[in-house]
N, C-alpha and C positions, 0 to 999 in steps of 0.2 A: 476498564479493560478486563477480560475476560481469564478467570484466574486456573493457570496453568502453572505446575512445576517447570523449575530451566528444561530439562531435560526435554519434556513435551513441546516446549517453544521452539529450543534448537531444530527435533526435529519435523516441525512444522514449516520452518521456515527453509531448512536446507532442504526438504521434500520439494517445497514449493518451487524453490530455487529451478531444480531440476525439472518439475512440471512444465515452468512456466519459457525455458531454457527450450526445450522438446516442442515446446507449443513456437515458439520463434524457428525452429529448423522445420516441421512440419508447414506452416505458414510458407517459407518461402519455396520448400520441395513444391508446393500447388499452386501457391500466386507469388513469381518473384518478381515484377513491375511492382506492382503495390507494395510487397513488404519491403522494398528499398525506398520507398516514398516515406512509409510512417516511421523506421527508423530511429531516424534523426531523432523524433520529437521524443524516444524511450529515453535517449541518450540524455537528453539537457535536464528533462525532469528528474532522471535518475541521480544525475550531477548535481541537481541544487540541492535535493535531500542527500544525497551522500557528503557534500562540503559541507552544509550547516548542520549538521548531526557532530560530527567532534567539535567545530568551533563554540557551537553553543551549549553544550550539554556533557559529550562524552570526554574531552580534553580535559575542562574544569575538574569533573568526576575522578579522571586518572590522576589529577595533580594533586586532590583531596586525601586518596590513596597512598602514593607514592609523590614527593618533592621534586621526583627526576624523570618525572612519566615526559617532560616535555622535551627530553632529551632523549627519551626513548619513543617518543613522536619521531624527532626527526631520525633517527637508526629505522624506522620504521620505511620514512618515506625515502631516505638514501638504499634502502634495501631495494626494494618495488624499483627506482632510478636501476640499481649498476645490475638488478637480476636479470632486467629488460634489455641494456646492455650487452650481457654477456648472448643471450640470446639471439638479439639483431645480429652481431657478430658471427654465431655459430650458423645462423639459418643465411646469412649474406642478403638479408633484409634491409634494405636503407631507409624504408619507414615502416611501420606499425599499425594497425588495425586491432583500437582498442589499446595501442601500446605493443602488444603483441599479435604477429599473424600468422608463425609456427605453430601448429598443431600442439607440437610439446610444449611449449609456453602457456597455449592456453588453456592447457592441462594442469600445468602449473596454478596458472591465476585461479584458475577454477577450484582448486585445492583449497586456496588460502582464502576464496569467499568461506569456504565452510570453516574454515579454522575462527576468520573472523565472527562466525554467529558463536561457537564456543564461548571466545573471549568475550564479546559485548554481553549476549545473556547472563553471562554469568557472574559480571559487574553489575547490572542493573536489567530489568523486565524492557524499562523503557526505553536507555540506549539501545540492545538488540533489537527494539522495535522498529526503531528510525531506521538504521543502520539494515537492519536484514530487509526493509521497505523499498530505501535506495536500490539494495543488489539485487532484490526480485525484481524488480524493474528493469535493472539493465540485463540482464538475463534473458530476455526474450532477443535484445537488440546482439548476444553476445551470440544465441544460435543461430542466427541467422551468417554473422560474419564466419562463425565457424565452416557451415555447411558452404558457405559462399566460397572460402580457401581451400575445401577440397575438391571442390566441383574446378576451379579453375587448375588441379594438377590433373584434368582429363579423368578425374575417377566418376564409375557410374555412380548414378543419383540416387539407386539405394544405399550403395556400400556408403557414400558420403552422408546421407543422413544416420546411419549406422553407427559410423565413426564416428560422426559429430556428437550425437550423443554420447557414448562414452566415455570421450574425453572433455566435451565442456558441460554434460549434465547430471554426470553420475558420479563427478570426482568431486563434486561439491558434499552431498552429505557424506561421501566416504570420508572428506575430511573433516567434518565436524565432529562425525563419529569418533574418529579416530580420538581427534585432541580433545572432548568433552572429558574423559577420564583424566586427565591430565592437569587440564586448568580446573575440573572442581575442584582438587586436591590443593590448589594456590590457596596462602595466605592474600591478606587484604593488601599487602606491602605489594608481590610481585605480582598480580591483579593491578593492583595498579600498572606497575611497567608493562605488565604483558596489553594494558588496554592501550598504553599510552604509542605503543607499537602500532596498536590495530589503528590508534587515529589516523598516523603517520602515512599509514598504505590505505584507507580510506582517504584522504589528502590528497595524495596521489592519482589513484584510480578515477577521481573525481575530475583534478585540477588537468591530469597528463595522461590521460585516455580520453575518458569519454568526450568532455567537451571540445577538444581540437577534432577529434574525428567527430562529433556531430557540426562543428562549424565547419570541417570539410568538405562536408553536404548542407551547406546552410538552406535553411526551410524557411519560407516565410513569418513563422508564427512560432520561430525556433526561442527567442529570449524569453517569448511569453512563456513556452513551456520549461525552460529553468526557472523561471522565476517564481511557475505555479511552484516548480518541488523545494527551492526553498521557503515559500508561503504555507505549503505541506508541514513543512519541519517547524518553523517557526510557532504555526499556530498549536500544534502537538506538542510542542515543551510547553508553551504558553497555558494550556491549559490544564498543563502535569502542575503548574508551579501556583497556579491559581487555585486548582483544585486540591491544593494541600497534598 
């Protein structure tokens, strides 16, 4: 792996985020037939590397840490459950898109992707790897739904791709930015709990977003592409642990 300070990782990856975020709402502003077809398949792959990333690698690492990261897993994923909540309630959404289909929500979640490259890099090179791998992934899948919700409140299709970006591409490295100064400053102890968070909404995002809304487009060759992202994840610790 190719050797960067956290810092340069982070914002390699929360850039990307953003890039690759723009390149999903650009895509469907020109061809939205097709970018509703391939979709699906960002979504499962994005899901198998983001659920096998805490299970096998980043969870163990926080409980090394910290004794209580597993409790601060689930604080993590009961967060990501009642913040969605609170939201479906406030926007009188009865289901979700991605979890969330509020412009502000996805502002939200888009926030706490970049919070989470913070915390992973800054526990380990290689959990931020996995883990910012996952989210760049679903980030293509996540502008397009964005652009897709404002386009259906009647707004023109610049202002929507506008918007879109904004709020689901640019609040990503604002929030890495942001909490990078924050979590480098953590001891090993609350690095620990602060990761054991991020598995929890990683968990989350993975298990009660994306794959129920990619199984609500089910795609022919939709399990193979979960199964490639946790084959992805698998084989990349596999070879972290191999290779000393």
């Amino acid at each position: 792996m190719i050797e960067f300070d956290t810092f340069t990782w982070i914002a390699i990856f929360a850039i990307g985020s953003a890039i690759v975020n723009s390149i999903g709402i650009f895509v469907i502003y020109k061809h939205e037939l097709w970018c509703s077809k391939i979709k699906a398949y960002f979504m499962c792959f994005a899901a198998g590397v983001l659920i096998s990333t805490p299970l096998m690698f980043a969870l163990p690492n926080a409980v090394e840490m910290n004794s209580a990261a597993g409790i601060s897993a689930l604080f993590g994923f009961l967060f990501m459950f009642f913040s969605n909540e609170v939201i479906k309630r406030k926007t009188n959404q009865k289901s979700l898109a991605f979890g969330i289909t509020a412009v502000e929500g996805i502002g939200i979640h888009s926030f706490i992707d970049g919070l989470i490259y913070a915390v992973t890099f800054s526990a380990s090179i290689l959990i931020g790897f996995l883990s910012g791998l996952g989210l760049v992934i679903h980030e293509f899948a996540e502008g397009v739904i964005t652009f897709s919700i404002l386009i259906e409140t009647k707004m023109d299709k610049k202002k929507a791709a506008f918007y879109a970006f904004i709020v689901a591409a640019l609040t990503t490295p604002i929030g890495a930015f942001i909490a990078y100064p924050f979590v480098s400053g953590l001891n090993t102890s609350l690095l620990g709990l602060a990761l054991g968070f991020v598995c929890g909404v990683l968990i989350y995002v993975s298990a009660a977003h994306l794959l129920p809304e990619a199984r609500g487009h089910e795609k022919k060759h939709s399990t193979w592409a979960f199964l490639g992202g946790v084959a992805l994840a698998v084989f990349i610790v596999l070879t972290k642990i191999i290779g000393g």
